[in-house]
C-alpha positions, 0 to 999 in steps of 0.5 A: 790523178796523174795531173794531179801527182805531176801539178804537185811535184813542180809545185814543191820544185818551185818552192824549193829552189833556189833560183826562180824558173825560168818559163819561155815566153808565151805568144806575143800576141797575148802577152809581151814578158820582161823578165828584170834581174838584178842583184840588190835587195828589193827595199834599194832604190834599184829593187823599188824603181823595179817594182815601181817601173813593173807597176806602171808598165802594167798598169797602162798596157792592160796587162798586155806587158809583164816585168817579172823582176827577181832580185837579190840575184834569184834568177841569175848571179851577178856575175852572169847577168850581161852574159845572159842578156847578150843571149836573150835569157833576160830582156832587162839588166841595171848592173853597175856601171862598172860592169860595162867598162869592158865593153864600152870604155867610156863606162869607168866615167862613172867610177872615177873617184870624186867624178861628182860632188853632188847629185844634181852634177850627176843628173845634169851629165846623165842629161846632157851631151855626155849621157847622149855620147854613152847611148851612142857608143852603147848602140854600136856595141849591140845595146840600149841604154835606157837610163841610168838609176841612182844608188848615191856616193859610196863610202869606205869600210874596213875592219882594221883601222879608220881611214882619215889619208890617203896612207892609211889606206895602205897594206889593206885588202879590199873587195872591188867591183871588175873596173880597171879604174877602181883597181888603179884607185886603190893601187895608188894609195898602196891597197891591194884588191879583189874582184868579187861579185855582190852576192858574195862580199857579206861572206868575203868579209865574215871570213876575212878574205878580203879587209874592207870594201867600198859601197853606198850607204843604202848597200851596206844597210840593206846587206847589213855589212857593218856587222862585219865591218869595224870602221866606215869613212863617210868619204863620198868618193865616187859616184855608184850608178846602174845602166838600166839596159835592153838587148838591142836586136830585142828593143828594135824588134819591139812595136813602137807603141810598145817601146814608147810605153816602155821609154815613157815609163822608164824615164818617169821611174828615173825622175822617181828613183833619184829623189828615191835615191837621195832620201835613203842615202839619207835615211840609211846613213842614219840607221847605219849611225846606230850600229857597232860601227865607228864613223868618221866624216872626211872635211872638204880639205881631206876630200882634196887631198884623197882626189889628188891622191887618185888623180892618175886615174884621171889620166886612164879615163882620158886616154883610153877614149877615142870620144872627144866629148867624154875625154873633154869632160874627163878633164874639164871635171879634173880641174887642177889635176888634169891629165899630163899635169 
């Protein structure tokens, strides 16, 4: 009876809670347990190729290997993700690219604004000599870079006035992401900012702490931001990505079989999540259209102008680097705005 007093009270204990419990891995012997936390709604393409990478994995390891994946931060908030992968509470995160600026500098790459224009410039850098680069420095910092996913370009809302210039941006308040390149962004159109996690920017903008923010459209759908937004500039200014990334002493623990299961699967789900990615931007830009928001599309002149409006942030990237591969490439992408120009 006693079991059965005691099986009862954990059940309505796991029901009840807010946060997923954490369970200590079984044997390796009979099961190897990723858990995958991350902060974005399960219908984004980061919460689908989650899903879809789970699927794979153990569909083709017999069940030998589970990804137990928490989104909408169930497991960890967002600001606590890295922390708890550097202490092996969590063997996989994808947090936003910026997330990681902290700890290999050359992560801002990805929050320089008007960086890319296209997805396939994403994917051919992602690919090429620079995306190798980043795997380089992430190892010499204690992490494996295993990928980097797609949520699309990302947009800008407020609920004030829409933004068409660069001066129009000035005296509002907007929610950033913690990147030094993104803070300098808005600084040099005279915006101010605060640094606030995902899981709380719907309620920052209800209660008016912060203006306006900036996110993708598959973000501002799925959090359903435009009810508190009045206005959204289809800007396309920056490019928002996550690395999806393993604790390193964890990753070179594992059996090779083991890692090149898991490598052949990651990279079969980041084929999958861009064309994921490219599909719902599309589709949700749509859906957001319908909504109580006004839309302005900035033309190929008004980008130029808000790219030289930014341009010193350019200019951080390439300093800040010691790489000459990524620093190259930080001024090669510049192209009349290059730094010392």
């Amino acid at each position: 009876m006693k079991h059965i007093i005691l099986l009862c009270t954990l059940c309505l204990l796991i029901s009840c809670s807010t946060r997923a419990i954490d369970y200590e891995q079984v044997s390796p012997k009979e099961k190897l347990i990723l858990r995958f936390p991350h902060v974005t709604g399960e219908y984004t393409p980061k919460g689908l190729a989650a899903k879809r990478l789970k699927e794979l994995v153990e569909s083709r390891s017999n069940g030998k290997i589970e990804i137990q994946v928490f989104p909408n931060a169930s497991l960890f908030a967002d600001e606590e993700e890295l922390s708890k992968l550097q202490e092996g509470s969590v063997e996989i995160i994808a947090p936003h690219t910026a997330k990681f600026s902290h700890i290999v500098k050359e992560a801002e790459l990805f929050n320089l604004p008007y960086l890319f224009t296209e997805k396939q410039q994403v994917w051919d850098t992602v690919d090429g000599p620079v995306g190798a680069e980043l795997k380089r420095l992430f190892a010499k910092q204690g992490y494996t870079l295993l990928a980097i996913w797609d949520n699309g370009f990302k947009q800008i809302t407020n609920n004030k006035h829409m933004i068409r210039t660069p001066a129009h941006f000035k005296n509002l308040h907007f929610r950033i992401v913690d990147s030094a390149v993104i803070e300098k962004q808005f600084a040099l159109v005279g915006a101010t900012t605060s640094v606030l996690a995902f899981d709380e920017l719907y309620a920052a903008l209800e209660r008016g702490t912060v203006q306006g923010e900036e996110n993708t459209m598959s973000n501002i759908n799925n959090k359903k931001l435009y009810k508190q937004q009045a206005y959204l500039t289809k800007s396309d200014h920056g490019y928002l990505g996550y690395f999806v990334v393993a604790n390193q002493n964890f990753w070179d623990r594992l059996p090779e079989d083991t890692k090149n299961l898991l490598t052949t699967a990651i990279n079969e789900v980041t084929v999958w999540e861009r064309e994921l990615a490219k599909q719902m931007e599309i589709e949700q830009y749509e859906h957001i259209k319908a909504q109580q928001i006004d839309i302005y599309e900035l033309t190929v002149a008004e980008k130029e102008q808000w790219k030289k409006a930014f341009k010193d942030t350019y200019e951080h990237v390439s300093t800040q680097t010691s790489s000459n591969i990524i620093r190259n490439y930080v001024n090669e992408k510049a192209g009349p705005y290059k730094p010392g120009t």
